[in-house]
C-alpha positions as CSV (number, residue, x, y, z in Angstrom):
1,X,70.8,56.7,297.6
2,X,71.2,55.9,301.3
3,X,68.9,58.7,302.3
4,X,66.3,57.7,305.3
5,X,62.7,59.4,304.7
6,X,61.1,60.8,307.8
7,X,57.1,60.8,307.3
8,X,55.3,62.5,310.5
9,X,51.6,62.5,310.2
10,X,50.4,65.5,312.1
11,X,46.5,65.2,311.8
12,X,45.9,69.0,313.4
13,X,42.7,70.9,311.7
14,X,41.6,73.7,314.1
15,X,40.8,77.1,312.9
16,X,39.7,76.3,309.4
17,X,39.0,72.9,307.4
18,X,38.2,71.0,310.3
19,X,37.8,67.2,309.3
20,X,41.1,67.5,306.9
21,X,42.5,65.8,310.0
22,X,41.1,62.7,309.1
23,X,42.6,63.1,305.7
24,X,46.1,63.1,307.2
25,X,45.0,59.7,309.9
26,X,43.2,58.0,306.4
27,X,47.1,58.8,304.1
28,X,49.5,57.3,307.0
29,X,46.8,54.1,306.8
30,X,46.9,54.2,303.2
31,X,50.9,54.6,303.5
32,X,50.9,51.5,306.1
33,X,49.1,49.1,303.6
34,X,51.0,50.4,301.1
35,X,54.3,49.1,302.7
36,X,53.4,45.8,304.7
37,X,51.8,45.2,300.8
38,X,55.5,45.6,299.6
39,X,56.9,43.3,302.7
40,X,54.5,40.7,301.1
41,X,55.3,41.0,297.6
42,X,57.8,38.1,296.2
43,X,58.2,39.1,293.0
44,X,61.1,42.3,292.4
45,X,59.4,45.4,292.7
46,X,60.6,49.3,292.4
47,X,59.2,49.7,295.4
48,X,62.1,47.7,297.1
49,X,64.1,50.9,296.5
50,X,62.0,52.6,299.8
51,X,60.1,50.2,301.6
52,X,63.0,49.9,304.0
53,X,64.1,53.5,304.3
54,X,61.1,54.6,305.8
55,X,60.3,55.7,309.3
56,X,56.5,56.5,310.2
57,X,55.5,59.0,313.4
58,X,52.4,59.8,314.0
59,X,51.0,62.2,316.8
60,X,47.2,62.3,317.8
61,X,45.4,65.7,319.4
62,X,42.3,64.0,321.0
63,X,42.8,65.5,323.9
64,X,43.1,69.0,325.2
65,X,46.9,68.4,327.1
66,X,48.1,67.0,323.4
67,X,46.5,69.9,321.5
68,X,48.6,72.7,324.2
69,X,51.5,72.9,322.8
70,X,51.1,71.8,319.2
71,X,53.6,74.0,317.5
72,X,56.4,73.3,319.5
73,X,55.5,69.2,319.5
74,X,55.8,69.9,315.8
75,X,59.0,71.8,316.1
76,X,60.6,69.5,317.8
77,X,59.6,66.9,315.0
78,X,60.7,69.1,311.9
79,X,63.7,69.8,314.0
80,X,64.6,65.8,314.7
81,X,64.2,65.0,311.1
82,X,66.2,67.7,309.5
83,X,69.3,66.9,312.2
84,X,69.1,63.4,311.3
85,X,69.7,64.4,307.0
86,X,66.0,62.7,306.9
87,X,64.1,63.7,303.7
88,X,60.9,65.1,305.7
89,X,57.4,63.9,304.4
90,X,54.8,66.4,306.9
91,X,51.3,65.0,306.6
92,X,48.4,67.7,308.3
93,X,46.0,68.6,308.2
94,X,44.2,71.9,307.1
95,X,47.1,74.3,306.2
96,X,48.1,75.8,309.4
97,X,49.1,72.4,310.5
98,X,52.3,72.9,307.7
99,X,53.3,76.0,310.8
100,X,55.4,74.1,312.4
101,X,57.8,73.4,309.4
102,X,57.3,77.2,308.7
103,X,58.5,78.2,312.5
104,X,61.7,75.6,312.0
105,X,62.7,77.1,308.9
106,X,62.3,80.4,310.0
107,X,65.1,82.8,309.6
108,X,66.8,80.8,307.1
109,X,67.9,82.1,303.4
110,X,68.8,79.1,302.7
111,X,65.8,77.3,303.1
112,X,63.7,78.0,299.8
113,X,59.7,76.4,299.8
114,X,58.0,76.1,296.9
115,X,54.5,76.2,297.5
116,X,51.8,75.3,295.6
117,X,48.2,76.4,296.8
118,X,45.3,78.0,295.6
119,X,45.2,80.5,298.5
120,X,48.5,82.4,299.9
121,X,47.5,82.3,303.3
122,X,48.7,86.0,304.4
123,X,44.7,87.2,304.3
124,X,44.5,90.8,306.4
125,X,41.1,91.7,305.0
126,X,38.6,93.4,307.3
127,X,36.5,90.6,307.7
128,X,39.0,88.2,308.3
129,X,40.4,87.8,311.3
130,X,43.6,88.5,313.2
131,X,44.1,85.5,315.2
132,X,45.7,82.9,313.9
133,X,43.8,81.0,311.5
134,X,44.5,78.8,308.4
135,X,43.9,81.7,306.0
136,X,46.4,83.8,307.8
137,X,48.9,81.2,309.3
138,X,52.3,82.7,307.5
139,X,51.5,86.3,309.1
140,X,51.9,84.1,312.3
141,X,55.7,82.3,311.7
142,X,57.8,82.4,314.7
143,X,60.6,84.6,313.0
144,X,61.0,85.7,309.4
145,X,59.6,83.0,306.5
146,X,62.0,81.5,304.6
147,X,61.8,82.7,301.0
148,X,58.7,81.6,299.6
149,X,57.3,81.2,296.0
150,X,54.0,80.4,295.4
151,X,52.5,78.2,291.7
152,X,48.8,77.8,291.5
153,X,47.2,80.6,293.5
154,X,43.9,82.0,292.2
155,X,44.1,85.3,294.6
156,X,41.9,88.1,293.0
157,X,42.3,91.2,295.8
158,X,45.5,90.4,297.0
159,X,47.5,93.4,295.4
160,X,51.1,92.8,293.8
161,X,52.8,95.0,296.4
162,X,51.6,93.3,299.4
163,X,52.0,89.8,298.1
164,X,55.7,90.8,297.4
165,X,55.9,91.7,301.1
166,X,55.9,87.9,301.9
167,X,56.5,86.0,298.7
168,X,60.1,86.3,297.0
169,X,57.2,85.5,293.5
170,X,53.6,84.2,292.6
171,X,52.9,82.5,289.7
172,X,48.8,82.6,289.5
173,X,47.2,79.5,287.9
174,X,46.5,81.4,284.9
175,X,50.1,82.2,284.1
176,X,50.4,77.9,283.9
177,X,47.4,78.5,280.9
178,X,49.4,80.9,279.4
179,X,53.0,80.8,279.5
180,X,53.6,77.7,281.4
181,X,57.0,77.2,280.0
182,X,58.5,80.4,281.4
183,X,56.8,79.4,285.2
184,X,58.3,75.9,284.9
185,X,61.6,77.2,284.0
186,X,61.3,80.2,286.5
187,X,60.4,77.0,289.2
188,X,63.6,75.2,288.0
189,X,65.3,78.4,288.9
190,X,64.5,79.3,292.2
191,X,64.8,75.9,293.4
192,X,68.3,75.6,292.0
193,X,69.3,78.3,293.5
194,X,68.5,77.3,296.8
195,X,70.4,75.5,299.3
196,X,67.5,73.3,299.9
197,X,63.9,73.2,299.5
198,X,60.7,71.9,300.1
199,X,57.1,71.5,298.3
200,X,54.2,72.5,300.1
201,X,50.9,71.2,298.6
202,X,47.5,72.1,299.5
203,X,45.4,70.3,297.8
204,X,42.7,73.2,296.8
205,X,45.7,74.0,294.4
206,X,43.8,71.0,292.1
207,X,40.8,72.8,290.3
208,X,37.8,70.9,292.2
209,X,36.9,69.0,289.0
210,X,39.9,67.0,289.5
211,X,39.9,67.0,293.0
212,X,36.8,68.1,295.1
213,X,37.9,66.8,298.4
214,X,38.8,69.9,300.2
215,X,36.4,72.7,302.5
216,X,37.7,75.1,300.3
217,X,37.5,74.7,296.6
218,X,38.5,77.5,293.9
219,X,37.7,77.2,290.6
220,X,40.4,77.6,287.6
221,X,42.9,75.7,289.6
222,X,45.8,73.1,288.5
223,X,45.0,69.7,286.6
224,X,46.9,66.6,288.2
225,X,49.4,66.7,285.3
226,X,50.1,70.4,285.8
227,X,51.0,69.7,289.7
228,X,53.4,67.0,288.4
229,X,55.1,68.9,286.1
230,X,55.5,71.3,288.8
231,X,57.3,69.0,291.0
232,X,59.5,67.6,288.0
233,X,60.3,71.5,287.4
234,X,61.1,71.7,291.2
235,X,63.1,68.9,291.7
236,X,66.6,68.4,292.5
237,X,69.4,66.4,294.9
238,X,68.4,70.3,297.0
239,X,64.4,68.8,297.8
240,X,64.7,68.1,301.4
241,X,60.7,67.6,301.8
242,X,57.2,67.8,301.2
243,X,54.0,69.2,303.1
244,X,50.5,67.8,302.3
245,X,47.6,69.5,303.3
246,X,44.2,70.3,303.4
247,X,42.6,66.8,302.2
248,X,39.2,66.2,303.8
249,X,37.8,62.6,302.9
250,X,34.4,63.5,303.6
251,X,34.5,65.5,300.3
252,X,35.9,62.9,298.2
253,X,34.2,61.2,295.9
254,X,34.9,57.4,295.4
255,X,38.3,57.6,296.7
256,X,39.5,59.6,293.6
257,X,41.4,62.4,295.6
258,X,42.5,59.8,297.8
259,X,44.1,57.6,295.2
260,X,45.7,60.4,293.6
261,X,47.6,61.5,296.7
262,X,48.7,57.8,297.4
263,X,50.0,57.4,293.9
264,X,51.8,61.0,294.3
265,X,53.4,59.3,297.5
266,X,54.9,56.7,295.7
267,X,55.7,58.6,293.5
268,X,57.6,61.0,295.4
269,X,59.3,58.1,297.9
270,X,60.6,56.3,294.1
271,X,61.5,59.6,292.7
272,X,64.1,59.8,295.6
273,X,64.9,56.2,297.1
274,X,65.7,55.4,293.2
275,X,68.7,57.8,292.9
């Protein structure tokens, strides 16, 4: 109760998923109606629990000066929010946009993320490549990565020592078919045992049946219900924000994907503005 939400829509896609950018621009409209639509309403609604508690930034990279010196723009943004005791909402766009959270929370034990995504994003194969790239970004951080646990990932070659190199654990999507109890519990734990954490969600964590708008779909991924039970796993008075990525609208098909990431907003805003 009394807690101010910070949501900063940071529509950056280069190297990897370009056009999940728009995605990001097309959610903070989405979030806009979504509010002036509660200003309107007369009747008492739940949603007059957040409508007020809600500040909206959003930065633009059309231009070759704004795209120079993204990360530390971004920084500076993660930074602001987190000194203010704002509950941080980071809208991107393909993965590597969620870097700047990662370089702020750098360094810190304290600072657990919980991410779920179909990919791990620590990719050193020979044919992939060593700049910096969407499929490599946490290789990248600015210092050490907070501790990080991954739900969802559908990594095949990836081998266990090299994942446990930067991942304190993994829980593959196939370990939600067949014990999913002991990974929601094991989700409960880490994130009470952290000081604070946050949710990182790409959406190629859905399986593409459920949600096909993203570049990079994998099969034998996460139904919507699964993802929520996730979240209900992770939750705690410790969340102190949430990352959405990788949502590219020209994939979607009749606003489906788009729908279900505005109801997993308000979702999210009521979950916390309603104590």
């Amino acid at each position: 109760m009394g807690v101010k939400t910070r949501v900063v829509l940071f529509p950056f896609d280069l190297f990897g998923s370009g056009g999940a950018g728009a995605g990001a621009e097309l959610l903070g409209d989405e979030l806009r109606e979504m509010l002036a639509d509660n200003r309107r309403e007369t009747v008492a609604s739940r949603a007059r629990a957040y409508t007020e508690h809600i500040r909206l930034r959003e930065f633009s990279f059309d231009t070759l000066d704004k795209l120079q010196d993204w990360r530390e723009q971004g920084r500076r943004a993660v930074r602001q929010a987190l000194r203010e005791g704002e509950f941080l909402v980071w809208i991107t766009g393909n993965h590597l946009g969620a870097l700047p959270v990662y370089d702020e929370l750098s360094g810190s034990e304290d600072s657990l993320v919980l991410q779920l995504d179909a990919h791990l994003d620590i990719h050193h194969f020979a044919d992939c490549t060593a700049e910096l790239s969407h499929g490599n970004f946490l290789l990248h951080c600015a210092g050490p990565l907070p501790p990080l646990v991954n739900i969802g990932h559908r990594e095949l070659l990836l081998t266990p020592e090299y994942i446990a190199e930067h991942y304190q654990a993994a829980h593959p999507a196939a370990d939600l078919v067949l014990d999913a109890a002991r990974v929601l519990k094991e989700v409960g734990r880490h994130s009470q045992s952290a000081k604070r954490a946050f949710l990182d969600l790409d959406c190629d964590v859905f399986d593409p049946a459920f949600f096909p708008a993203v570049s990079r779909p994998v099969p034998f991924g996460m139904s919507s219900q699964q993802v929520l039970a996730v979240i209900e796993a992770a939750w705690s008075e410790r969340m102190a924000g949430v990352i959405l990525s990788e949502f590219d609208p020209g994939r979607d098909d009749n606003d489906r994907c788009l729908s279900t990431l505005a109801w997993l907003l308000e979702y999210l805003l009521l979950r916390l503005h309603e104590g």
